[in-house]
Structure formats: C-alpha cells, structure tokens
DOMILO-661458 format. One record per residue (C-alpha): x, y, z. Coordinates in steps of 0.001 Angstrom, whole numbers. Layout:
N
SITE, X, Y, Z
...
This chain:
86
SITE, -10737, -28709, 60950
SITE, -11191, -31579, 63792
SITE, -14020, -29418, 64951
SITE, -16056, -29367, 61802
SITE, -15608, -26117, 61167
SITE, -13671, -24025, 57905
SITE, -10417, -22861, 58354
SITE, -8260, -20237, 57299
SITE, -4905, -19871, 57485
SITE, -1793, -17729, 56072
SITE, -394, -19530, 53237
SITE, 3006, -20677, 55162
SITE, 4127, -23692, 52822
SITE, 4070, -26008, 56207
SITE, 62, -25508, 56158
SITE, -135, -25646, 52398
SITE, 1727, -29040, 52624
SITE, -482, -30408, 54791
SITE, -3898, -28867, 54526
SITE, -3570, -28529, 50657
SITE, -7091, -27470, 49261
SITE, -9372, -28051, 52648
SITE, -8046, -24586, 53681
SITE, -8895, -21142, 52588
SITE, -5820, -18475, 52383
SITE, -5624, -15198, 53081
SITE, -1936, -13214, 52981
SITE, -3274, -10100, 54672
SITE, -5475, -8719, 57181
SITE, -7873, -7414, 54191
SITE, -7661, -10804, 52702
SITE, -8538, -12582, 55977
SITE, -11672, -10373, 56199
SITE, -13199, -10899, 52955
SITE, -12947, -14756, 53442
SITE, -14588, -14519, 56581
SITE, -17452, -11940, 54852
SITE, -17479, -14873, 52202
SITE, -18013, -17906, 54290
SITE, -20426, -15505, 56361
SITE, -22534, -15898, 53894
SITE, -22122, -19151, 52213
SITE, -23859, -21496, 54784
SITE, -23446, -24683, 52397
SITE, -19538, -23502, 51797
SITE, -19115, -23349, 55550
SITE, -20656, -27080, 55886
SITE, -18885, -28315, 53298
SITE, -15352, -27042, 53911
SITE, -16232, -28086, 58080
SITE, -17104, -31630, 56818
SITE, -14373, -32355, 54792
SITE, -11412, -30596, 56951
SITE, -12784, -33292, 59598
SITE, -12656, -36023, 56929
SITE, -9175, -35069, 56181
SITE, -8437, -34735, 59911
SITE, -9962, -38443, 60784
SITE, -8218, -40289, 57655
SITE, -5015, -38145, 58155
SITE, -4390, -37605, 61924
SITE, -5920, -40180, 64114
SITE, -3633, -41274, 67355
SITE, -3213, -44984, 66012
SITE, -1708, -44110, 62260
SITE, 494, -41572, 63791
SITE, 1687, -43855, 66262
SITE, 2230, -46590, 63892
SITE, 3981, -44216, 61675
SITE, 6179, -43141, 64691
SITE, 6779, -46910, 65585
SITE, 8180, -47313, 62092
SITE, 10447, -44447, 62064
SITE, 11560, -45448, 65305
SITE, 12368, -49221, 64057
SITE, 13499, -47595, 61282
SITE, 16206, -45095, 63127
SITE, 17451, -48478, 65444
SITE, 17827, -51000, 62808
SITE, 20311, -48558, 60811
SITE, 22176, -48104, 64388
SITE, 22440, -51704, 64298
SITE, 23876, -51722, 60983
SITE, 26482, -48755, 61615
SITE, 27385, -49935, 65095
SITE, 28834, -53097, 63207
C-alpha cells in the first residue's frame, strides 16, 4: 500500500481491522489467482486501489502520529503508576 501499489491479503481479522476496504481478499490459492487475473486487467482498478492504499498509508501511518500516539500511551501507562503507587 505505501508503495502505490494494490494489495491483497488473506482475510485475517488483524488486516481486515486495519486495511478495511483498501484491500482485496482472497481465502484460497484459487481465490488469490483470480484477483490477480482481475487487477491484471483492470489498469484504472490497479491505480485506483495503489492511490488510495497510499492515501490510507500517509493519513494512517506516518512516523510522527504514531509516535505521538505512543507518547500518549506512554504518559498514559506512567500517570496511572503514579496514581496506584500512592
């Protein structure tokens, strides 16, 4: 998805959770195949899903939200030590 480019996946609920819709599924071998066959030859599918995987990746991913979400939790985690340490 960061690369531009359409992905599929299994459908493991971990991937559906986070790449929702901007991934195509397959739960088999013979599955996988026909979506590739499919986005073979669907040049504007291919484009599309590859642009917007990368939006999602840029708006959802980038280094400075998930730090600043990881320097929240970690706040987070030592202001309720504080509390239960008194």
């Amino acid at each position: 998805m960061a690369c531009e480019k359409p992905v599929i996946s299994t459908g493991l609920p971990g991937v559906k959770a986070i790449a929702g819709d901007k991934v195509m599924y397959a739960a088999n071998h013979k599955r996988y195949k026909e979506k590739i066959e499919f986005l073979f030859n669907d040049e504007e599918l291919r484009r599309e899903m590859g642009k917007s995987g990368r939006e999602f990746v840029v708006e959802n991913h980038d280094w400075e939200k998930i730090v600043k979400k990881l320097e929240y939790l970690l706040e987070k985690v030592r202001y309720e030590n504080t509390l239960c340490a008194k």
